[in-house]
C-alpha positions as CSV (number, residue, x, y, z in Angstrom):
1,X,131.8,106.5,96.0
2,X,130.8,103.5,98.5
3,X,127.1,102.9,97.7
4,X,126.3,99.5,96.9
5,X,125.5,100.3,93.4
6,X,129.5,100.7,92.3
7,X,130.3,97.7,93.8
8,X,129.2,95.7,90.4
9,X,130.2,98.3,87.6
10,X,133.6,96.0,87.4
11,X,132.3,93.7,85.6
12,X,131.3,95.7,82.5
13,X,134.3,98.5,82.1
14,X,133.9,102.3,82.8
15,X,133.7,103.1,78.9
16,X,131.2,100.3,78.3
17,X,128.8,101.5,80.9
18,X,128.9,104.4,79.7
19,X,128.2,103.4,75.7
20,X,124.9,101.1,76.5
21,X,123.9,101.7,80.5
22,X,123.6,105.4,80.7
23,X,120.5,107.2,79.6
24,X,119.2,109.3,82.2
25,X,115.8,110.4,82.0
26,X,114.1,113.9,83.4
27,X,113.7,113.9,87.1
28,X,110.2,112.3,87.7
29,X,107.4,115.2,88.7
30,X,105.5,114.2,91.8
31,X,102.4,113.7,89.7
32,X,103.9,111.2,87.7
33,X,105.6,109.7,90.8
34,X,102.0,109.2,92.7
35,X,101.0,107.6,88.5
36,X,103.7,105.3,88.8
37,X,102.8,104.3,92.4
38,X,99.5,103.9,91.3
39,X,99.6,101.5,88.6
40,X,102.0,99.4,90.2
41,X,99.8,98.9,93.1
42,X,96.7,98.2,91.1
43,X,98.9,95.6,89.4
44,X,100.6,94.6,92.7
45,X,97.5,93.5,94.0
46,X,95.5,92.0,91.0
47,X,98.6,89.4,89.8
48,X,99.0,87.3,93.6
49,X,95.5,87.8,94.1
50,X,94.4,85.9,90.8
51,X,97.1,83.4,91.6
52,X,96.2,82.5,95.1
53,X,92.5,82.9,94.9
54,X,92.0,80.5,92.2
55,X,93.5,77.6,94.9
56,X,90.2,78.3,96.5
57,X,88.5,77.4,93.2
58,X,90.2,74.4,92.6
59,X,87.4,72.2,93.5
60,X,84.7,74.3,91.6
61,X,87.1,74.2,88.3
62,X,87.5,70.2,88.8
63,X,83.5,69.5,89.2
64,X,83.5,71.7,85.8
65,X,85.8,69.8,83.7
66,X,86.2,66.6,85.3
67,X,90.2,67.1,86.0
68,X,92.1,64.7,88.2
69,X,94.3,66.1,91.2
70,X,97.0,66.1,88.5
71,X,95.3,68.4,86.6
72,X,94.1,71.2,89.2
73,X,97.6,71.2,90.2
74,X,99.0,72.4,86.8
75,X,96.4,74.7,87.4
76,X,98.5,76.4,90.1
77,X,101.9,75.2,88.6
78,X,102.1,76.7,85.6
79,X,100.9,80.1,86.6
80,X,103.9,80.2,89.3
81,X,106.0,78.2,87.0
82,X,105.6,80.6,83.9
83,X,106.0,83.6,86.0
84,X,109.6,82.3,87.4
85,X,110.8,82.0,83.7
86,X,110.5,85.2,82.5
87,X,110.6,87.0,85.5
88,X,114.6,87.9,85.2
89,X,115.0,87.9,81.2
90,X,111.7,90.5,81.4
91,X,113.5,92.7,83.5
92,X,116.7,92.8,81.5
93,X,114.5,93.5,78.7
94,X,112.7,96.0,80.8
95,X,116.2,97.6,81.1
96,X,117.3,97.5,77.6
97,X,114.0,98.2,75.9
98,X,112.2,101.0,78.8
99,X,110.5,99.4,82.2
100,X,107.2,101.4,81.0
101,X,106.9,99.5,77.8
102,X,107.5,96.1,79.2
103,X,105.0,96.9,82.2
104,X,102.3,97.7,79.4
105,X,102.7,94.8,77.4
106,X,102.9,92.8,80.4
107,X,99.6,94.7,82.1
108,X,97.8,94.2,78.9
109,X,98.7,90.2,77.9
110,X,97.4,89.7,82.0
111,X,94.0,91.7,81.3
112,X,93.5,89.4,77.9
113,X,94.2,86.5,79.6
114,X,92.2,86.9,82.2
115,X,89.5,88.2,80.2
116,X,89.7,84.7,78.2
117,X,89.7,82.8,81.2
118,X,86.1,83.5,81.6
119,X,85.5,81.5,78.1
120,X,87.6,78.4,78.6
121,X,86.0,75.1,77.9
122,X,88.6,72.2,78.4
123,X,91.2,71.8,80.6
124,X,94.1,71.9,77.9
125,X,93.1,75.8,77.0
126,X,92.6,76.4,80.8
127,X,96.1,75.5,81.5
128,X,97.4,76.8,78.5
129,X,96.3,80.3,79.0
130,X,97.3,80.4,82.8
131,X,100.5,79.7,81.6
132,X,100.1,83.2,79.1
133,X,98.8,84.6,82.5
134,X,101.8,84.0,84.5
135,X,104.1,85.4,81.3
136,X,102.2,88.5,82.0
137,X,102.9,88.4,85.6
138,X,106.3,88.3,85.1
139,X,106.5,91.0,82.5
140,X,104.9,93.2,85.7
141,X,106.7,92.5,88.5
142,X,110.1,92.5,86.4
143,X,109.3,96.2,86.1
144,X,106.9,97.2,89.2
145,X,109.3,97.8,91.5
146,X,112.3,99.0,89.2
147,X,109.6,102.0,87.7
148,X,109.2,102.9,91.4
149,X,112.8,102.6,92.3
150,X,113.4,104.6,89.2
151,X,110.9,107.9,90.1
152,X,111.5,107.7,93.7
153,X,114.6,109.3,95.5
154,X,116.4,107.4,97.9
155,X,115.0,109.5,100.8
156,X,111.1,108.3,99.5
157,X,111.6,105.3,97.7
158,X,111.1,103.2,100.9
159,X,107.6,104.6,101.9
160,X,106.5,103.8,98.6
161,X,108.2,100.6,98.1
162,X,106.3,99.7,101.6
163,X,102.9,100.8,99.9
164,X,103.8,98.3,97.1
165,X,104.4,95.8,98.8
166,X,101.6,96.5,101.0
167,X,99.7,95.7,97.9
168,X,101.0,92.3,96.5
169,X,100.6,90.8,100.3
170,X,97.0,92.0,100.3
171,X,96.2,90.3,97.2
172,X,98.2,87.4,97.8
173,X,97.0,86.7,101.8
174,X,93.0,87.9,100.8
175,X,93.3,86.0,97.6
176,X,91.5,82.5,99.1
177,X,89.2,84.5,101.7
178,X,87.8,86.8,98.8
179,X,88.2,84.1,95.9
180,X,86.1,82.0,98.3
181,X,83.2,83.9,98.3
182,X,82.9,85.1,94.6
183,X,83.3,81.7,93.8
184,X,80.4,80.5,96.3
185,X,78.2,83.6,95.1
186,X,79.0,84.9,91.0
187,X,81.2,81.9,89.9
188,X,84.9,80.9,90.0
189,X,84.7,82.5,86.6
190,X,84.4,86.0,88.3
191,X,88.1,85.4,89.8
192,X,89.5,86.2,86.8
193,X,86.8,89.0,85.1
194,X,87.5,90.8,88.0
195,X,91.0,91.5,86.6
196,X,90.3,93.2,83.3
197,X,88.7,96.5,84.7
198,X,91.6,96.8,86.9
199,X,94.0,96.3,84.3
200,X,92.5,98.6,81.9
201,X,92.0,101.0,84.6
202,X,96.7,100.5,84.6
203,X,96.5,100.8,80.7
204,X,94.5,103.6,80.2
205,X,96.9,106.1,83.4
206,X,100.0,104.2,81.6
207,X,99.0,105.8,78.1
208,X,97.3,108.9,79.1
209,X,99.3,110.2,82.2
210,X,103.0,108.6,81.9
211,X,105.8,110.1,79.6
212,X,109.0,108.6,81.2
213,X,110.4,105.0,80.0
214,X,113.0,104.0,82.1
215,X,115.7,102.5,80.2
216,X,119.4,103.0,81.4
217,X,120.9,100.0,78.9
218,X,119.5,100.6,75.4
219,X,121.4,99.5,72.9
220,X,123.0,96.5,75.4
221,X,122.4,92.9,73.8
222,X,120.0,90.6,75.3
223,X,121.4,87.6,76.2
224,X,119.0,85.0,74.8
225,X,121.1,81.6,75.1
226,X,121.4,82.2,78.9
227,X,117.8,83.2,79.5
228,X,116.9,79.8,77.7
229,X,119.4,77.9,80.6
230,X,118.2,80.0,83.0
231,X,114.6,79.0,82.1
232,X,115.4,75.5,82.1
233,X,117.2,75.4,85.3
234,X,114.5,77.3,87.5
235,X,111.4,74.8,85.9
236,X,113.3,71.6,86.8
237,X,113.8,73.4,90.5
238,X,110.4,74.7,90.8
239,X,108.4,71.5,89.3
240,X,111.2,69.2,91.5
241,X,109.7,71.3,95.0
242,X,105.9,70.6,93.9
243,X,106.4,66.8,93.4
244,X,108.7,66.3,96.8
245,X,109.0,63.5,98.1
246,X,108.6,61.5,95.2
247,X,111.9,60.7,94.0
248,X,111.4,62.6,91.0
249,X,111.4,65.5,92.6
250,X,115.0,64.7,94.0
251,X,116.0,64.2,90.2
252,X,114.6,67.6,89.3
253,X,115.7,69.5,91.8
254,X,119.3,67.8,91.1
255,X,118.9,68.8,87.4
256,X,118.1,71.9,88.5
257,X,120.8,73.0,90.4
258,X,123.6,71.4,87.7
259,X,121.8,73.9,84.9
260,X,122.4,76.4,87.5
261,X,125.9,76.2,87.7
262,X,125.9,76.0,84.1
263,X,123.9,79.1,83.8
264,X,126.6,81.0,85.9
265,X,129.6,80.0,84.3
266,X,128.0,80.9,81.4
267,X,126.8,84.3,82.0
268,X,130.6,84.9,83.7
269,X,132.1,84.5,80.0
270,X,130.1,86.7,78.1
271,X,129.8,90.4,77.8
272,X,125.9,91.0,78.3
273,X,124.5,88.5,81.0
274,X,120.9,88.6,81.6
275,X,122.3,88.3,85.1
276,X,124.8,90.1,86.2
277,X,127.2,87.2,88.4
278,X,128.9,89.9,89.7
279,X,125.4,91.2,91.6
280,X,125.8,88.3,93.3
281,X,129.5,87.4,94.0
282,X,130.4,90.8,94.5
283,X,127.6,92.7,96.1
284,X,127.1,91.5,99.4
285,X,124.0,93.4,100.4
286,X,122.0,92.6,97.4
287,X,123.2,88.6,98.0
288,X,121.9,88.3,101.4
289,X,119.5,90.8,101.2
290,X,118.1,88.1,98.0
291,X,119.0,85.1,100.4
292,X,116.9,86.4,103.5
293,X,114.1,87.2,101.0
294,X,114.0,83.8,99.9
295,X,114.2,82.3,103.3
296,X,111.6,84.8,104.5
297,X,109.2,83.5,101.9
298,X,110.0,79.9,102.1
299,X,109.0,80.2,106.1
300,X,105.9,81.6,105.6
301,X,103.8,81.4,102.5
302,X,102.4,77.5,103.9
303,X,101.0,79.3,107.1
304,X,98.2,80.5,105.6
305,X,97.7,77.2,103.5
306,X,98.3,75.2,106.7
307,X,96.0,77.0,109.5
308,X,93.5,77.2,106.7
309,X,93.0,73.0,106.9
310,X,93.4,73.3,110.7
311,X,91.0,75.7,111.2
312,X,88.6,73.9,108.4
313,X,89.2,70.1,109.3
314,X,90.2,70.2,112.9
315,X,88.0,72.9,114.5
316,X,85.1,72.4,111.6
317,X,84.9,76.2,110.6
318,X,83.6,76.9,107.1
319,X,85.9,78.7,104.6
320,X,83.9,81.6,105.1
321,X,84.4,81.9,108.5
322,X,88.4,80.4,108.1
323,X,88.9,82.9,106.0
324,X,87.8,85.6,108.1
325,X,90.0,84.6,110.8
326,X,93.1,84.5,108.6
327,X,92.4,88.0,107.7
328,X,93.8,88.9,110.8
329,X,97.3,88.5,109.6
330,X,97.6,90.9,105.9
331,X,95.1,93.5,107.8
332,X,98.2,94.0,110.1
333,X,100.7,93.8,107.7
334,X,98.9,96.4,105.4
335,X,98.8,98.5,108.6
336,X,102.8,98.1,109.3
337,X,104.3,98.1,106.1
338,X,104.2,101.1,105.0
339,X,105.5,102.7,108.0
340,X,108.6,100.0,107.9
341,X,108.9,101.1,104.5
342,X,109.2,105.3,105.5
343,X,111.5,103.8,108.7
344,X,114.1,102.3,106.4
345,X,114.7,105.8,104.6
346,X,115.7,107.0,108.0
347,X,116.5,104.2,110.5
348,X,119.2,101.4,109.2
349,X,116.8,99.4,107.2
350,X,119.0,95.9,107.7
351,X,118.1,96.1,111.8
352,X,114.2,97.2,110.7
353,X,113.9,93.9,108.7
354,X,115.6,91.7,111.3
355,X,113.4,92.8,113.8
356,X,110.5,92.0,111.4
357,X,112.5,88.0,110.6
358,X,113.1,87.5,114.4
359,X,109.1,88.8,115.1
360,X,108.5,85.9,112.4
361,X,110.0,83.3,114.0
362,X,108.7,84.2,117.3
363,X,104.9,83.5,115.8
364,X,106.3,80.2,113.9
365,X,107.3,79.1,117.2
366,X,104.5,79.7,119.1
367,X,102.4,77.6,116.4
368,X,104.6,74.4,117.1
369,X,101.8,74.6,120.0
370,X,98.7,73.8,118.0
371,X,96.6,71.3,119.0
372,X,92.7,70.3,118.3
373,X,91.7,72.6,121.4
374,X,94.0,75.4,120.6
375,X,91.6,78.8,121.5
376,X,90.7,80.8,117.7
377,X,91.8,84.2,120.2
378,X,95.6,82.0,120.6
379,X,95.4,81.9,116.9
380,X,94.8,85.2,115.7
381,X,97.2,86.6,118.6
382,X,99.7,84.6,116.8
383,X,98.4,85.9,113.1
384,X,98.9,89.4,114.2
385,X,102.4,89.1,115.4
386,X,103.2,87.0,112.1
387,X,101.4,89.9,110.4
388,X,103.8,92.8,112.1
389,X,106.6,90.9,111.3
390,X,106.0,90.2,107.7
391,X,105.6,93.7,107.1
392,X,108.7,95.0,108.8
393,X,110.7,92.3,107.0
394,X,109.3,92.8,103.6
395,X,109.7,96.7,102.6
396,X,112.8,97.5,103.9
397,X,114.1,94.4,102.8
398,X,112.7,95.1,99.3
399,X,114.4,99.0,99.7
400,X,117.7,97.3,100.2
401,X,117.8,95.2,97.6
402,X,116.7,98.2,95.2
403,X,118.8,100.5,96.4
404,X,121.9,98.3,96.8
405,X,122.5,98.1,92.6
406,X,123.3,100.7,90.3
407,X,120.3,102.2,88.1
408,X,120.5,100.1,85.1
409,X,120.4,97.0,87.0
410,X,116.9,97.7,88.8
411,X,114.7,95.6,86.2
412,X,117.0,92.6,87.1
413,X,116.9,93.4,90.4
414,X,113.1,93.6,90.6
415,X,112.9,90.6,88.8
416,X,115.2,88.7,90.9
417,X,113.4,89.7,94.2
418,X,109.9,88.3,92.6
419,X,112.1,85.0,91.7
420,X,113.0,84.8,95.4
421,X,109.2,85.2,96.3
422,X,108.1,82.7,93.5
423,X,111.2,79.9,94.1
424,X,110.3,80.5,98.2
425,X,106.5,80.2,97.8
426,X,107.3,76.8,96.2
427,X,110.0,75.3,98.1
428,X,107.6,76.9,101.2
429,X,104.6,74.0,99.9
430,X,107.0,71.6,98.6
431,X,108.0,71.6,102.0
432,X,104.4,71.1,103.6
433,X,103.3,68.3,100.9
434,X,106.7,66.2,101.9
435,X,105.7,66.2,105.7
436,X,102.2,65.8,104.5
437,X,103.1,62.5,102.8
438,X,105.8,61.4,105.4
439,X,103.8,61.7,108.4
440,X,100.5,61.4,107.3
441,X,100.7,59.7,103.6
442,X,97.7,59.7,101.0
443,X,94.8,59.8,103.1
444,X,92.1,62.1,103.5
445,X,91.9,64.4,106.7
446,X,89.0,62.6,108.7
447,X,88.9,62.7,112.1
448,X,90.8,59.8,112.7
449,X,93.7,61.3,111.1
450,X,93.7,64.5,113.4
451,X,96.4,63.2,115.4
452,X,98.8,62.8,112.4
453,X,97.8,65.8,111.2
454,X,98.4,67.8,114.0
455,X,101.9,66.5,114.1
456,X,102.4,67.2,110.7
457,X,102.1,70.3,111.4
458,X,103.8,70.7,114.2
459,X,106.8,69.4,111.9
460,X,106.2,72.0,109.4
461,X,106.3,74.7,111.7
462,X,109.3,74.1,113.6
463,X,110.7,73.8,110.7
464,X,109.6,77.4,109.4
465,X,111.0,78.5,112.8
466,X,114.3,77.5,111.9
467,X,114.6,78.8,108.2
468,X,113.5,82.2,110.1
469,X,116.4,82.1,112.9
470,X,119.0,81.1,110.2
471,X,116.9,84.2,108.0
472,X,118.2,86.4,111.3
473,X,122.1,86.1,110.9
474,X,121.5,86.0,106.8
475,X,120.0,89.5,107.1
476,X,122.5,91.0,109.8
477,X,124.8,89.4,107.7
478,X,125.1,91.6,105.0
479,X,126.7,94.3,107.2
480,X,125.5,97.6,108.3
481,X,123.5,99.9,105.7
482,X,123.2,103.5,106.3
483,X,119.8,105.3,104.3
484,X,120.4,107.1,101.9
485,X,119.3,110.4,102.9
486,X,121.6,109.6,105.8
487,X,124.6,109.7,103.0
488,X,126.8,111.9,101.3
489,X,126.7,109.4,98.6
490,X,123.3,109.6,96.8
491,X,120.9,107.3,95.0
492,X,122.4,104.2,97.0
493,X,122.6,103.1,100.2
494,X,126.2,102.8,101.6
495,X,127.9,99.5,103.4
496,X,129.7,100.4,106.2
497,X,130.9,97.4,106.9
498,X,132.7,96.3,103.6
């Protein structure tokens, strides 16, 4: 067979796979498929929208406890930080243990942590159990997507992968506008209360309605010394973006990448890798397809960020009304994704997410035009195209990747693709912050400083444009993938061009 999928099984043997990889579970009823769907949406949309709503509290939580700008950034840090960890070794575990059972655990450690949230009273336990929070986070998106992938044929699986996805960008684009406004009205404590009904509302369908668990490696060994390097390696990257320019940034991110060559000539010698090299070195769809994710994110999650201070210092708007101009974007993408998603089951999904890249950069481009009399109509003309093209990037993308590994990869696989979100979404503001501090340096945004600011972002974006060309090749790169229902060969997509 030619799917994607095969392409890795060399590097565990025929008989091996066989012993701990293989335990196939009933075909998924379309009741429990829809169940699946939705719990993974409800928790698709609660974890980025906690994560970037509280940015909007930041301010509100400093007044409170008297933190420094150090402070309210671990805040953010350590949620995004935490999440990155665990993220892969949760999804192996997911894979060796049953996606289900890691999803509930996960589901249930978010809910209590959010629910304590709303009793903090010093800054250490505030940081402390947003780092708990992001361990949750992880233990749901290693296993969101791979319990969809699991339930839903090839000939489905993008549809729903694009109502998913739909989801997380909801939470995390309406995360600031909506966090914004509870904060103003109930409390930045209500951010995080808002959580627990939702998640028990996931617990409760989990334990009454779902039977399946998902595990196609039981009995495999988890590979605990590597997921300790693997940790290691993707803190000193992350933490090394957030504190760019500063030269110890440079250090960190150099630390980073030398435990990341360590990490992979480790998990090449031994028999059980929490990762899989050969995903990587040997499967070229799921490497690029990774690769343009990464880029895709890295271009795009400081837009929002960005236009919110434009709109906010240089044209004067309130958040409130900010907010409800950036809306403009997710409402789009909600509207397109799912329809890019049912496309990529049908229509080669590597020229559907392209389109969606070269749609991307076209809006990055056209915001290297900003100035302090730019029209709010320009604006939100440019939000809308950035919002088409997200969506057509994102869910066929995210089918790919799925589809392009063998079943009892799929919790690694979904925990990969939320690393590439995590480690773009970080280099994405590490990237802002350095031209920030190049071009305009530790001032605060007055009037005077419009000018610089302005250029800064012109900087930034052209930038983004270019990460989203180079994004272009990376994702027509990875060579021409026929759906699946398109194939003789199923429960992959195939690769014509290897």
């Amino acid at each position: 067979m030619n799917g994607y999928g095969p392409s890795v099984e060399n590097a565990v043997s025929s008989s091996q796979v066989k012993r701990i990889c293989e335990t196939p579970d009933a075909s998924a009823r379309n009741t429990e498929k829809q169940i699946v769907l939705m719990i993974a949406v409800l928790a698709g949309f609660i974890t980025p929208f906690d994560g970037s709503a509280v940015n909007i509290a930041l301010p509100t939580l400093g007044a409170e406890f008297r933190m420094d700008a150090i402070s309210l950034s671990w805040v953010a840090t350590a949620y995004l930080l935490s999440s990155a960890v665990f993220l892969v070794p949760f999804g192996k575990i997911a894979d060796i243990y049953g996606r289900k059972k890691v999803f509930l655990y996960g589901i249930t450690v978010f809910s209590l942590a959010s629910l304590s949230m709303t009793m903090v009273d010093s800054t250490e336990m505030l940081i402390t159990i947003r780092v708990i929070q992001g361990l949750g986070s992880a233990m749901i998106f290693g296993t969101g997507i791979a319990m969809i992938t699991s339930v839903y044929p090839p000939g489905e699986r993008g549809k729903a992968l694009g109502i998913y996805i739909t989801a997380v960008y909801i939470g995390l684009s309406t995360g600031p506008f909506l966090g914004g406004i509870m904060t103003q009205h109930l409390g930045w404590r209500s951010i995080f209360f808002v959580n627990v009904p939702i998640g028990l509302a996931a617990i409760l369908l989990i334990l009454w309605k779902l039977k399946g668990d998902w595990a196609e490696c039981r009995g495999d060994k988890f590979d605990l010394t590597g997921s300790v390097i693997y940790g290691m390696a993707i803190v000193s990257l992350m933490y090394g973006f957030s504190v760019l320019p500063d030269i110890k940034g440079a250090s960190l991110i150099a630390v980073g990448i030398i435990g990341t060559i360590i990490f992979i000539r480790y998990e090449m010698r031994i028999p059980s890798p929490v990762l899989d090299i050969s995903l990587l070195t040997k499967n070229r769809v799921f490497a690029l397809s990774n690769l343009s994710a990464l880029i895709n994110y890295s271009a795009t999650y400081a837009v929002t960020f960005l236009l919110s201070l434009d709109l906010q210092y240089t044209k004067g708007f309130t958040p409130e009304h900010a907010g409800f101009i950036l809306i403009a974007q997710p409402v789009f993408q909600a509207m397109v994704s799912p329809l890019a998603g049912k496309l990529s089951d049908s229509i080669e999904p590597r020229l559907i997410a392209s389109a969606g890249m070269a749609l991307t950069a076209i809006g990055l481009f056209f915001l290297t035009f900003l100035s302090e009399t730019t029209p709010v109509l320009y604006m939100i003309g440019i939000l809308v195209v950035l919002g088409i093209g997200f969506g057509l990037f994102s869910s066929p993308n995210t089918n790919v990747i799925m589809s392009s590994v063998d079943k009892r990869f799929y919790g690694v696989a979904s925990g990969m693709n939320g690393t590439m979100r995590l480690l773009g979404q970080m280099l994405s503001m590490g990237i802002a912050m350095m031209i920030f501090a190049v071009v305009t340096g530790p001032v605060e945004i007055t009037p005077e400083y419009h000018p610089q600011f302005i250029t800064s972002l012109h900087y930034a974006f052209i930038l983004f444009t270019v990460f989203c060309i180079a994004g272009i090749f990376m994702s027509l790169a990875r060579g021409k993938t026929i759906p699946a229902n398109h194939s003789q060969a199923s429960g992959s997509y195939q690769n014509a061009g290897r």
